[in-house]
N, C-alpha and C positions, 0 to 999 in steps of 0.2 A: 741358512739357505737350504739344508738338507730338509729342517723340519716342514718350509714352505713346500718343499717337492713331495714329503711325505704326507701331510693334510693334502695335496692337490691331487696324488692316486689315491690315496684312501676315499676321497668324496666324490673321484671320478667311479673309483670302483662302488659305491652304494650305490649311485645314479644308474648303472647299469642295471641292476639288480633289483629295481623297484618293479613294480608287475604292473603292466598296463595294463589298463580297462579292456573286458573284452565288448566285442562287437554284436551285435544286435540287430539283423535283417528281419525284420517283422514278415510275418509271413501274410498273404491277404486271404479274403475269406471266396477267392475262386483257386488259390492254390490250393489251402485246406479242403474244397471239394472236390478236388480230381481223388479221392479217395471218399465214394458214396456210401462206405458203411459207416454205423454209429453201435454205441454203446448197447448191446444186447440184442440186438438184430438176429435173426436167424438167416442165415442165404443157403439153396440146398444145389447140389450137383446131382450127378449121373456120373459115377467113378466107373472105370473102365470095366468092369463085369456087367453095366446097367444097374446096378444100385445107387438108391439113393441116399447119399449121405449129406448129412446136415453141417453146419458149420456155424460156431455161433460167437457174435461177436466179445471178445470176454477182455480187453482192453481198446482204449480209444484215447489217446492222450497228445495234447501237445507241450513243447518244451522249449528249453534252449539244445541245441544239437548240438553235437559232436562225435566222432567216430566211437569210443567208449560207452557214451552214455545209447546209440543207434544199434548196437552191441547187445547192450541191456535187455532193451527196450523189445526185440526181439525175443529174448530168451525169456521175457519175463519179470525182467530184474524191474528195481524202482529207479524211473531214471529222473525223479528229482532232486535226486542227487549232485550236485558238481561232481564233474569229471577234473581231475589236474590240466586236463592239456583247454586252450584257448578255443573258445565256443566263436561259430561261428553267425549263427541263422536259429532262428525255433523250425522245427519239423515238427510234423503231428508224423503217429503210429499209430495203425490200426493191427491188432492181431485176431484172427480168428482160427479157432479149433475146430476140430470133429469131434463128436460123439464121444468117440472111442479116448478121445486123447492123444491115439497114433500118430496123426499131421495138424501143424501149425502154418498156417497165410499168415504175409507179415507183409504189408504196404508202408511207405514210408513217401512222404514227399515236405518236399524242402523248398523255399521261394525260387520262383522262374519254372515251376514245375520239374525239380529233377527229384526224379522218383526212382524209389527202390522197392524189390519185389524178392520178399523170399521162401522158401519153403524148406520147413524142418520136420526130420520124419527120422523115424528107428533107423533104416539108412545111412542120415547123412544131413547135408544142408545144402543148399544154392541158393546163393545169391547174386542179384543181377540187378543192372543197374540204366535205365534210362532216361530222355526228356520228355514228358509230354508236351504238344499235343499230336497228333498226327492226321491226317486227311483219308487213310486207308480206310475202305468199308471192305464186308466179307459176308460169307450166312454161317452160323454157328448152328448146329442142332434147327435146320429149319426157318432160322429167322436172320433178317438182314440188319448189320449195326451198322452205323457210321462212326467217324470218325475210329476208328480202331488201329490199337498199337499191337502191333506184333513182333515175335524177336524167336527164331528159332538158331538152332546151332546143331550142326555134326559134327561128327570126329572128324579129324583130319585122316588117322591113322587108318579108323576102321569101317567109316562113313557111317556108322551107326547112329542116329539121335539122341541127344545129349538132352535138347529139352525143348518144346514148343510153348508158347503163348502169347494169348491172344487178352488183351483187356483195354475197359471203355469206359470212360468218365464218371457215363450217366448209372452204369451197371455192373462196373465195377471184370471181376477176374470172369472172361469167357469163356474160355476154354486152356489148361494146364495139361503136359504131358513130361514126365520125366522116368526114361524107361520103361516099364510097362504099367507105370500109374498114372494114370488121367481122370481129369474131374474138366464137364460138362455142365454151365449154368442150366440153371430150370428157371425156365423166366415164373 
Protein backbone atom coordinates (compact mmCIF):
# COMPACT_ATOMS: atom_id res chain seq x y z
CA UNK A 1 0.00 0.00 0.00
CA UNK A 2 2.65 2.38 1.00
CA UNK A 3 4.61 1.74 -2.40
CA UNK A 4 1.06 2.60 -4.31
CA UNK A 5 0.94 5.96 -2.29
CA UNK A 6 4.50 6.49 -3.13
CA UNK A 7 4.45 5.93 -7.10
CA UNK A 8 1.06 8.06 -6.91
CA UNK A 9 3.00 11.37 -5.32
CA UNK A 10 5.93 10.82 -7.00
CA UNK A 11 3.93 10.88 -10.58
CA UNK A 12 1.60 13.50 -9.28
CA UNK A 13 4.68 15.42 -8.41
CA UNK A 14 6.43 15.20 -12.13
CA UNK A 15 3.09 16.08 -13.59
CA UNK A 16 3.32 19.32 -11.92
CA UNK A 17 6.60 20.17 -13.04
CA UNK A 18 6.25 19.58 -16.75
CA UNK A 19 6.45 23.19 -18.54
CA UNK A 20 3.50 24.08 -20.56
CA UNK A 21 3.73 25.39 -23.94
CA UNK A 22 3.79 28.98 -23.89
CA UNK A 23 1.43 31.13 -25.72
CA UNK A 24 1.57 32.86 -28.81
CA UNK A 25 -0.75 36.06 -29.80
CA UNK A 26 0.34 36.86 -33.31
CA UNK A 27 0.67 40.33 -33.64
CA UNK A 28 -1.30 41.93 -36.97
CA UNK A 29 0.39 43.92 -39.45
CA UNK A 30 -1.96 47.33 -38.39
CA UNK A 31 -0.61 46.71 -34.82
CA UNK A 32 3.18 46.43 -36.13
CA UNK A 33 2.22 49.88 -37.83
CA UNK A 34 1.32 52.00 -35.20
CA UNK A 35 5.09 52.39 -34.91
CA UNK A 36 5.99 54.16 -38.59
CA UNK A 37 9.75 53.84 -38.25
CA UNK A 38 11.86 51.12 -40.15
CA UNK A 39 15.25 49.87 -40.25
CA UNK A 40 17.69 52.76 -41.02
CA UNK A 41 15.36 55.66 -41.41
CA UNK A 42 16.60 58.86 -40.33
CA UNK A 43 13.77 61.21 -38.51
CA UNK A 44 15.06 64.68 -37.32
CA UNK A 45 13.78 66.98 -34.45
CA UNK A 46 14.29 70.59 -33.24
CA UNK A 47 15.78 69.78 -29.52
CA UNK A 48 15.01 72.52 -27.01
CA UNK A 49 17.98 75.08 -27.96
CA UNK A 50 16.48 74.99 -31.86
CA UNK A 51 18.85 72.38 -33.01
CA UNK A 52 18.45 70.07 -35.11
CA UNK A 53 19.22 66.65 -34.32
CA UNK A 54 18.85 63.67 -36.16
CA UNK A 55 17.85 60.24 -34.99
CA UNK A 56 18.41 57.27 -36.76
CA UNK A 57 16.71 54.10 -36.87
CA UNK A 58 19.53 51.48 -35.73
CA UNK A 59 17.18 48.45 -34.55
CA UNK A 60 13.56 47.31 -35.89
CA UNK A 61 12.71 43.90 -34.67
CA UNK A 62 9.90 41.75 -33.97
CA UNK A 63 9.65 38.74 -31.38
CA UNK A 64 8.11 36.61 -29.04
CA UNK A 65 7.67 39.13 -25.78
CA UNK A 66 8.11 39.16 -22.47
CA UNK A 67 9.14 41.67 -19.80
CA UNK A 68 13.04 40.54 -19.82
CA UNK A 69 13.59 40.01 -23.29
CA UNK A 70 11.27 44.23 -23.59
CA UNK A 71 14.21 44.97 -21.17
CA UNK A 72 16.77 43.86 -23.80
CA UNK A 73 15.39 44.96 -26.35
CA UNK A 74 15.57 48.58 -25.27
CA UNK A 75 19.02 48.45 -24.08
CA UNK A 76 20.24 46.90 -26.83
CA UNK A 77 20.53 43.38 -25.83
CA UNK A 78 19.67 40.46 -28.37
CA UNK A 79 16.24 39.53 -27.58
CA UNK A 80 16.16 36.33 -29.62
CA UNK A 81 16.96 34.89 -27.11
CA UNK A 82 14.48 33.01 -24.66
CA UNK A 83 13.79 34.51 -21.59
CA UNK A 84 12.93 31.84 -18.49
CA UNK A 85 9.71 33.40 -17.64
CA UNK A 86 6.36 32.42 -20.01
CA UNK A 87 6.18 34.49 -23.24
CA UNK A 88 3.20 36.03 -23.86
CA UNK A 89 2.42 37.91 -27.57
CA UNK A 90 5.31 38.90 -30.24
CA UNK A 91 5.94 42.84 -29.88
CA UNK A 92 7.95 44.51 -32.42
CA UNK A 93 10.78 47.23 -31.16
CA UNK A 94 11.79 49.94 -32.72
CA UNK A 95 15.01 51.87 -31.18
CA UNK A 96 16.34 54.90 -32.49
CA UNK A 97 19.53 57.00 -31.49
CA UNK A 98 21.05 60.46 -31.95
CA UNK A 99 24.01 61.42 -33.55
CA UNK A 100 25.91 61.93 -30.59
CA UNK A 101 24.85 58.52 -28.87
CA UNK A 102 23.61 60.78 -25.80
CA UNK A 103 19.54 59.56 -26.23
CA UNK A 104 17.90 56.47 -27.25
CA UNK A 105 13.60 56.47 -28.40
CA UNK A 106 12.36 53.07 -27.80
CA UNK A 107 8.68 52.23 -29.20
CA UNK A 108 7.25 49.07 -28.43
CA UNK A 109 3.85 47.82 -29.27
CA UNK A 110 2.23 44.54 -28.53
CA UNK A 111 -1.24 43.12 -30.15
CA UNK A 112 -4.46 45.31 -29.31
CA UNK A 113 -2.05 48.12 -29.63
CA UNK A 114 -0.61 48.42 -26.14
CA UNK A 115 2.29 50.34 -26.63
CA UNK A 116 5.37 51.44 -24.76
CA UNK A 117 7.49 54.60 -25.08
CA UNK A 118 10.89 55.10 -23.57
CA UNK A 119 13.77 57.29 -23.35
CA UNK A 120 17.23 56.58 -22.29
CA UNK A 121 19.83 59.27 -21.78
CA UNK A 122 23.09 59.99 -19.37
CA UNK A 123 20.41 61.03 -17.01
CA UNK A 124 18.33 58.25 -16.41
CA UNK A 125 15.40 56.30 -18.18
CA UNK A 126 11.48 56.59 -18.42
CA UNK A 127 9.33 54.47 -19.30
CA UNK A 128 5.75 54.75 -20.05
CA UNK A 129 3.24 52.78 -21.05
CA UNK A 130 -0.12 53.25 -23.12
CA UNK A 131 -3.23 52.03 -25.56
CA UNK A 132 -3.44 53.19 -28.75
CA UNK A 133 -5.58 54.50 -30.64
CA UNK A 134 -7.02 57.86 -29.65
CA UNK A 135 -9.27 60.66 -31.44
CA UNK A 136 -7.28 63.80 -29.94
CA UNK A 137 -5.91 66.27 -32.77
CA UNK A 138 -3.59 69.29 -31.69
CA UNK A 139 -0.87 71.61 -33.85
CA UNK A 140 2.67 70.72 -33.18
CA UNK A 141 5.32 73.21 -34.42
CA UNK A 142 2.71 74.80 -36.83
CA UNK A 143 0.96 71.79 -38.33
CA UNK A 144 -2.32 70.07 -37.28
CA UNK A 145 -2.29 66.13 -36.60
CA UNK A 146 -5.02 63.86 -35.96
CA UNK A 147 -5.67 61.31 -34.17
CA UNK A 148 -2.88 62.14 -31.50
CA UNK A 149 -1.86 60.42 -28.16
CA UNK A 150 -0.92 62.46 -25.46
CA UNK A 151 0.33 61.75 -21.87
CA UNK A 152 1.74 64.53 -19.62
CA UNK A 153 2.41 64.27 -15.91
CA UNK A 154 3.41 66.70 -12.91
CA UNK A 155 4.73 66.25 -9.59
CA UNK A 156 2.38 66.06 -7.13
CA UNK A 157 4.87 67.45 -4.55
CA UNK A 158 6.36 70.18 -6.62
CA UNK A 159 4.02 70.80 -9.67
CA UNK A 160 6.99 70.79 -11.79
CA UNK A 161 6.77 68.69 -15.21
CA UNK A 162 7.89 65.24 -15.04
CA UNK A 163 7.39 64.74 -18.82
CA UNK A 164 5.09 65.71 -21.99
CA UNK A 165 4.20 63.66 -25.19
CA UNK A 166 2.55 63.83 -27.79
CA UNK A 167 2.80 60.91 -30.67
CA UNK A 168 0.83 59.76 -33.99
CA UNK A 169 0.43 56.55 -35.88
CA UNK A 170 1.08 58.00 -39.16
CA UNK A 171 4.50 60.03 -37.79
CA UNK A 172 5.31 58.54 -35.25
CA UNK A 173 6.97 60.75 -31.68
CA UNK A 174 5.62 64.57 -32.08
CA UNK A 175 6.73 66.39 -29.68
CA UNK A 176 8.89 64.82 -26.15
CA UNK A 177 9.76 66.96 -23.08
CA UNK A 178 11.50 65.67 -20.09
CA UNK A 179 12.76 68.49 -17.90
CA UNK A 180 14.48 70.82 -19.83
CA UNK A 181 15.06 68.37 -22.98
CA UNK A 182 12.62 68.37 -25.72
CA UNK A 183 12.71 67.10 -29.19
CA UNK A 184 10.24 68.85 -31.95
CA UNK A 185 9.38 66.53 -35.14
CA UNK A 186 10.55 68.36 -38.42
CA UNK A 187 7.97 67.16 -40.78
Amino acid sequence: MKKIIIIGMTLFMMSACVKHPDIYMLMSDEDAAAIPYEQGQTVKFLDQNGDTVTYQVERDETYPYNYEQYINAIHGGDVMHPAHHSVECYARTVNLRDQSYANQLSFTVKPGKEFSFSFLSSEGELNLDMYLPSNDTCTINGINYEQVHHEILYSQHTGELLYDWYYNEEFGLLYFQKGDFSLTRIP
